[in-house]
C-alpha positions in Angstrom: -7.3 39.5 28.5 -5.9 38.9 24.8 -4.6 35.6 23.2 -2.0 36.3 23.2 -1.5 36.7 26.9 -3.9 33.3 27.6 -1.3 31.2 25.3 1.8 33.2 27.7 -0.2 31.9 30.6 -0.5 28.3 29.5 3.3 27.6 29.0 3.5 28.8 32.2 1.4 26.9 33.4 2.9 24.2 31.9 6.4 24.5 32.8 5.2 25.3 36.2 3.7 21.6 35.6 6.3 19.6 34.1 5.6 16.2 35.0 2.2 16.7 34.9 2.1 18.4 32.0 4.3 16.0 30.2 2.0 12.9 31.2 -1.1 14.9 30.1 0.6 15.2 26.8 1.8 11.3 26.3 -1.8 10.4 25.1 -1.4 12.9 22.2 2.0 12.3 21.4 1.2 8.9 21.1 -2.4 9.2 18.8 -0.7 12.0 16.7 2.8 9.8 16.2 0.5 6.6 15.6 -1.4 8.6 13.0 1.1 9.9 10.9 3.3 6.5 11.1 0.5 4.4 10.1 -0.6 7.1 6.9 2.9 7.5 5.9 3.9 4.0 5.9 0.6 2.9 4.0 0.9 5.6 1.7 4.4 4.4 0.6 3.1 0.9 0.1 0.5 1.8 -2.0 2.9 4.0 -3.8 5.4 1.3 -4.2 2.7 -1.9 -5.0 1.1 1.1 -7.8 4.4 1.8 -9.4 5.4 -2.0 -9.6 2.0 -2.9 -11.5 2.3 0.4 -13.6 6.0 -0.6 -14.3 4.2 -4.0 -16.0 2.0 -1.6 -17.9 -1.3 -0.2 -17.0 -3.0 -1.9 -20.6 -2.0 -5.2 -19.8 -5.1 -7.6 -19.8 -5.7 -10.8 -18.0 -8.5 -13.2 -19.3 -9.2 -16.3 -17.2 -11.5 -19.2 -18.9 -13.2 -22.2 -18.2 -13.6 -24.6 -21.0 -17.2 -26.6 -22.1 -15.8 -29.2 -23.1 -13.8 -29.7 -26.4 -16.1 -27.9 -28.7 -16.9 -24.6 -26.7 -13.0 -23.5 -25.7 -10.5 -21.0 -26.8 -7.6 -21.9 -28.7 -4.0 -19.6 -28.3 -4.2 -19.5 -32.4 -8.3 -18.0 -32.2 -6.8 -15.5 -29.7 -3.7 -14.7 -32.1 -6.6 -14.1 -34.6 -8.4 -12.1 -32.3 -5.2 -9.8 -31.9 -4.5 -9.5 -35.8 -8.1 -8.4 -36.3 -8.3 -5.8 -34.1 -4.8 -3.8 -34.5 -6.6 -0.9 -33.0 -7.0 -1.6 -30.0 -5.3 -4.7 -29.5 -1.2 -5.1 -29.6 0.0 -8.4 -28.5 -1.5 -11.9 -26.8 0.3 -14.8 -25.2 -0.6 -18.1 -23.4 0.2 -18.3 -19.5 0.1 -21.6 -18.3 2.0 -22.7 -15.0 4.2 -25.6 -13.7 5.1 -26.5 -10.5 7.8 -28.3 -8.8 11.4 -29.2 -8.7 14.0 -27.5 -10.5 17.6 -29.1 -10.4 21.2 -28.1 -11.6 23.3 -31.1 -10.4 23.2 -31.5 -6.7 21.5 -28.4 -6.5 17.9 -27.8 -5.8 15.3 -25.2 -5.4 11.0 -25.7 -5.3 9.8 -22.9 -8.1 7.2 -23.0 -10.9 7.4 -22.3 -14.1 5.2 -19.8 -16.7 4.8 -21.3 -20.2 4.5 -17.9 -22.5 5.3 -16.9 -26.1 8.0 -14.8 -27.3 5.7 -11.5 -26.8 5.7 -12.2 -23.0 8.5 -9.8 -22.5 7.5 -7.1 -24.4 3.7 -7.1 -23.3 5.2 -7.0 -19.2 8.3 -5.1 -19.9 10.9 -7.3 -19.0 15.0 -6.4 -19.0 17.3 -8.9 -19.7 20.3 -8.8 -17.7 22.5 -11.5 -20.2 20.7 -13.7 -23.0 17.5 -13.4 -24.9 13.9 -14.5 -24.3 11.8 -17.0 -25.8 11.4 -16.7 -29.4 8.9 -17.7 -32.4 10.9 -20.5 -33.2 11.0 -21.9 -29.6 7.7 -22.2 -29.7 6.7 -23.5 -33.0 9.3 -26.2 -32.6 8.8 -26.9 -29.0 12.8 -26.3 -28.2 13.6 -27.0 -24.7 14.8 -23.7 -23.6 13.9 -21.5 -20.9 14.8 -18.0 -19.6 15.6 -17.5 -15.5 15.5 -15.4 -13.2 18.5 -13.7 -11.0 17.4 -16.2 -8.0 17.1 -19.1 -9.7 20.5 -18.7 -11.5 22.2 -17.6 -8.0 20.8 -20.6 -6.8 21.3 -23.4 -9.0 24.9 -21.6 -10.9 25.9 -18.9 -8.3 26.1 -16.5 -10.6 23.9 -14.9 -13.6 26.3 -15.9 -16.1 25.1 -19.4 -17.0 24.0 -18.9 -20.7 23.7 -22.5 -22.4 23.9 -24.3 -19.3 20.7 -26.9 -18.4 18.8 -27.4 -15.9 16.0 -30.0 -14.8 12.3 -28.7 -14.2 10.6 -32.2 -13.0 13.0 -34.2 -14.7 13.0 -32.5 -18.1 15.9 -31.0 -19.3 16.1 -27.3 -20.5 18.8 -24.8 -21.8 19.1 -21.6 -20.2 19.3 -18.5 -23.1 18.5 -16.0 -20.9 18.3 -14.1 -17.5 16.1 -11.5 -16.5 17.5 -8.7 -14.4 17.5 -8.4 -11.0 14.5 -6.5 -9.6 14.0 -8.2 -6.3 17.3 -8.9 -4.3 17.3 -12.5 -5.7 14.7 -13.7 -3.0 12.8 -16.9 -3.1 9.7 -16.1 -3.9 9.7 -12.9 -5.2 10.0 -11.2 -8.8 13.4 -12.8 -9.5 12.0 -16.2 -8.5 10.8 -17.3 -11.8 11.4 -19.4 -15.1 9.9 -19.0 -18.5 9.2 -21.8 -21.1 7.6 -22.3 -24.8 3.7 -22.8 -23.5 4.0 -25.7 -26.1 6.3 -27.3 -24.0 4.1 -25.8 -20.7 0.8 -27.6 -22.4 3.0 -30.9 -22.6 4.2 -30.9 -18.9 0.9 -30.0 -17.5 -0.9 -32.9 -18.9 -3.1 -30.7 -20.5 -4.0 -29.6 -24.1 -6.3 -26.8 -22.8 -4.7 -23.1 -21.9 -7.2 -21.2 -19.5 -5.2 -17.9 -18.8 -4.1 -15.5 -21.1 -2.2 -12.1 -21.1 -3.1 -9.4 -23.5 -1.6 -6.0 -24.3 -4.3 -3.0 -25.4 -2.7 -0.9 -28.1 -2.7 1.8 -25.1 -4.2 2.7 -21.9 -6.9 5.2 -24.0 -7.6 1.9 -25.9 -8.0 0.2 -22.6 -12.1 0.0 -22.4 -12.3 -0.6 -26.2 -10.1 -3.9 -26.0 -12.0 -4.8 -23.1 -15.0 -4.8 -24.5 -13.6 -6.4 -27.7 -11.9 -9.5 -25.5 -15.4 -9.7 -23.7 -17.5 -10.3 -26.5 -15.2 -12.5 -27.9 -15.1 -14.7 -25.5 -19.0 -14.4 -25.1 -19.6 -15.6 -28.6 -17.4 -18.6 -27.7 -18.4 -19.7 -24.5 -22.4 -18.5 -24.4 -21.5 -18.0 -20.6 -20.3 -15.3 -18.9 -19.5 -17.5 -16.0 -17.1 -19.8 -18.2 -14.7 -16.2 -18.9 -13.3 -13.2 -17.0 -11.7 -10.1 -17.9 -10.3 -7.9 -15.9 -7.1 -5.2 -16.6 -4.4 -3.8 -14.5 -6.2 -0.7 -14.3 -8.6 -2.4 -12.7 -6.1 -4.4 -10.1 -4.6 -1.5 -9.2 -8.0 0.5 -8.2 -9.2 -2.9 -6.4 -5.7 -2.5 -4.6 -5.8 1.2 -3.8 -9.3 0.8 -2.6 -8.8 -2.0 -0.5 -5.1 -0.4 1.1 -7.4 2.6 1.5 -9.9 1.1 3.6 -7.1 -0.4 5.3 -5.5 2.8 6.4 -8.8 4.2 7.2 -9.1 1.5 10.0 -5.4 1.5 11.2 -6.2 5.3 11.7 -9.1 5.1 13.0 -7.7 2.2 15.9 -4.7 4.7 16.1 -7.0 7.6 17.3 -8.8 5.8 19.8 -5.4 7.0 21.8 -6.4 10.3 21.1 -9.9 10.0 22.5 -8.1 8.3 26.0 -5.8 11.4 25.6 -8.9 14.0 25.2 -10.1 12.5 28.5 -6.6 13.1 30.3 -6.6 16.4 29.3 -10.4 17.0 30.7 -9.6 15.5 33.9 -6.4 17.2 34.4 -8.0 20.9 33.7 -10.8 19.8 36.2 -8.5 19.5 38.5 -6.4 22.8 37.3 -10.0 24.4 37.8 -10.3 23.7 41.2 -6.5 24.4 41.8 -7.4 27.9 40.7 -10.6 28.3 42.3 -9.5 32.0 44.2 -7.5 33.1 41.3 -11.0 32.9 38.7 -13.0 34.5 41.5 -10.5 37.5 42.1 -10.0 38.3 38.4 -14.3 37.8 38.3 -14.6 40.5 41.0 -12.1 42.6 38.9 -14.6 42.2 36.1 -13.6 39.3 34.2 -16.5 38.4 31.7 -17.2 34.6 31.8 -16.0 34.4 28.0 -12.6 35.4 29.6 -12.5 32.5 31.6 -13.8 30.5 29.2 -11.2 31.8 26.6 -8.7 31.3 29.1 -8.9 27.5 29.9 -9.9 26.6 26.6 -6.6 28.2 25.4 -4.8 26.4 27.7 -6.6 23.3 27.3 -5.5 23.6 23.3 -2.1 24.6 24.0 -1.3 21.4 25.9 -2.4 19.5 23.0 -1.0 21.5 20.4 2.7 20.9 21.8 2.0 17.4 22.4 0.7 17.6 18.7 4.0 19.2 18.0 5.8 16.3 19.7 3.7 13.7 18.2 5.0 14.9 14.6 8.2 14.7 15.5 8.1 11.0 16.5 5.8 10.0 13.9 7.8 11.3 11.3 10.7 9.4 13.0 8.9 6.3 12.9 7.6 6.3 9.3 11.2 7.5 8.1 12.9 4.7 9.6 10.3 2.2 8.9 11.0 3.2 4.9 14.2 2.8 5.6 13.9 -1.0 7.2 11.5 -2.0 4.1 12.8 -0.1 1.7 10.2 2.5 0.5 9.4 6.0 0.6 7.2 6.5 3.4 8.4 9.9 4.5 5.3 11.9 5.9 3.3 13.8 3.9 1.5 17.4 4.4 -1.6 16.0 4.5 -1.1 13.3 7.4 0.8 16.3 9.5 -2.6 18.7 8.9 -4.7 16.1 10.0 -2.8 14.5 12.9 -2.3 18.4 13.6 -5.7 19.3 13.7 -7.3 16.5 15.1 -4.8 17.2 18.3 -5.9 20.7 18.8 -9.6 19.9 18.3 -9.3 17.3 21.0 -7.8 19.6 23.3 -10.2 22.6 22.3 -13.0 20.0 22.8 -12.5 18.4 26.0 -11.1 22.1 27.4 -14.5 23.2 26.9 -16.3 21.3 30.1 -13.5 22.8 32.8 -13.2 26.1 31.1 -17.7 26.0 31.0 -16.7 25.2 35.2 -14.4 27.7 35.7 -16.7 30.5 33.8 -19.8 30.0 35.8 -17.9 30.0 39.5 -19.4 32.5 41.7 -17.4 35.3 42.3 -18.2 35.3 45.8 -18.2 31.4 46.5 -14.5 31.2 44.5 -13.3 33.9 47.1 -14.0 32.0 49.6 -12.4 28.8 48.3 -9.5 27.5 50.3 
């Protein structure tokens, strides 16, 4: 007996079987949809938390430090030195220092922070304006109360974006807004358009603090990238003696910390996902068991008619694969579903992708292929005689 004729014989056997069939199949459809859901939809999150840290710029550097005392520190004007003597590999530097609490408009109220920077904050994350300008040189030097908001806090506090000149309170200090960043969040609390920027002179003031410990820096490019790291480390080597009193670390580097860690992620999700595939495996052994002994007299008559034992063998193995195949087939279907709608809910693109369909594919129709084997290994060594006489 061909293939082709086994696969004939195990969709009829299957529509001969619906319910049974169908409920043999569930256990696939649901591993296989689980599969592809969970791959797609972590797939599009990494995608999407990539592409926002690329959108800051991949050669963006972040130095953390830990001052010893007043003589072993670093100053923002020795890392504005640092900058201007190495043009090669190193663009731009500015302070980052945060301050939390209240910021008011009135009656109006909302619980932020705010980043004191210097006027090359913008250009070294790539911000847009929406209205306004950022922080300039002159801000700084001359510690001007200004700030620069974004599209939540000015929906908040104004209700609209267009409040150039107009002040606000940040812990009971006044400020002028000159600028408003564009919307890149939906104006939600706590997200990208959640934020206020301020000289870093003023920042130092309000903190109660004439130390900075965090600093963003901007490599001349991302081929640059090691170069300026290694430039930034032995900087602040020579400064500190320590390398427990610094750290270095790039956007590069956050981002393959972040794929790795989503990666592992998925890897578990999937793997907890195909457990249902193993329970479904099992279904489909048990249920070709029992197909076996159904078909007891029909294996010994085609055995007496000559039938090899790799007949039989191919037959219910076929069979065995088929069922999982269409619940495989099924399984896509719905996962795709799933992960579609889910991008829609959240916003990303977390469409299926070859890859996840090959492997939920192929996983589904080894499982049946494997767990077919045990019936079909029953049905192949049946005695001819014995099966004849099976009632």
């Amino acid at each position: 007996m061909g293939i082709g004729k086994c696969i004939t014989m195990a969709f009829s056997s299957i529509m001969n079987n619906k319910g049974r069939s169908f409920l043999t199949m569930l256990g696939i459809i649901i591993g296989v949809a689980a599969v592809i859901a969970l791959m797609s939809m972590m797939n599009g999150l990494t995608n999407m938390i990539t592409s926002t840290f690329e959108d800051m710029g991949t050669e963006m550097i972040s130095v953390s430090i830990t001052a010893r005392g007043q003589t072993r520190q670093i100053t923002p004007e020795e890392m504005e030195d640092l900058v201007d003597d190495n043009p090669t590999v190193l663009r731009a530097v500015t302070p980052r220092i945060t301050v939390g609490g209240t910021v008011k408009n009135g009656s109006e109220s909302v619980t932020s922070s705010a980043t004191g920077v210097s006027s090359e904050y913008s250009d070294i994350i790539n911000l847009d304006l929406a209205v306004g300008r950022f922080i300039s040189y002159m801000d700084v030097e001359q510690n001007n109360n200004v700030c620069v908001i974004g599209s939540y806090i000015a929906r908040e506090l104004f209700g609209t974006i267009e409040c150039l000149d107009s002040d606000l309170k940040i812990n009971g200090t006044k400020f002028r807004v000159v600028g408003v960043i564009e919307e890149s969040a939906d104006s939600e609390a706590g997200s990208d358009d959640d934020c206020i920027y301020i000289p870093y002179t003023i920042a130092i003031t309000m903190s109660r603090s004439n130390i900075v410990n965090n600093y963003t820096i901007s490599a001349v490019s991302e081929e640059t990238l090691d170069q300026a790291m290694a430039v930034i480390k032995r900087f602040c080597y020579e400064n500190l003696g320590n390398e427990d009193y610094y750290n270095v670390i790039s956007m590069r580097e956050l981002i393959d910390m972040m794929q790795d860690m989503l990666g592992t992620m998925e890897v578990a999700l999937v793997v907890i996902a195909g457990i249902s595939l193993l329970v479904a495996g099992i279904g489909i052994m048990n249920i070709m068991l029992v197909t076996v002994t159904e078909r007891t007299r029909e294996i010994g008559i085609r055995k007496s008619l000559g039938a090899k034992k790799r007949h039989i063998m191919q037959q219910f193995v076929i069979e065995a694969g088929t069922i999982s195949s269409v619940g495989g087939i099924f399984g896509i279907i719905l996962g795709g579903a799933m992960s579609t709608l889910f991008g829609k809910l959240v916003e990303i693109d977390s469409a299926p992708s070859p890859g996840a369909i090959a492997l939920a594919f192929g996983v589904s129709l080894s499982i049946g292929l494997l767990f077919g084997f045990l019936p079909a290994n029953k049905a192949a060594k049946l005695n001819p005689i014995d099966a004849l006489r099976y009632e």
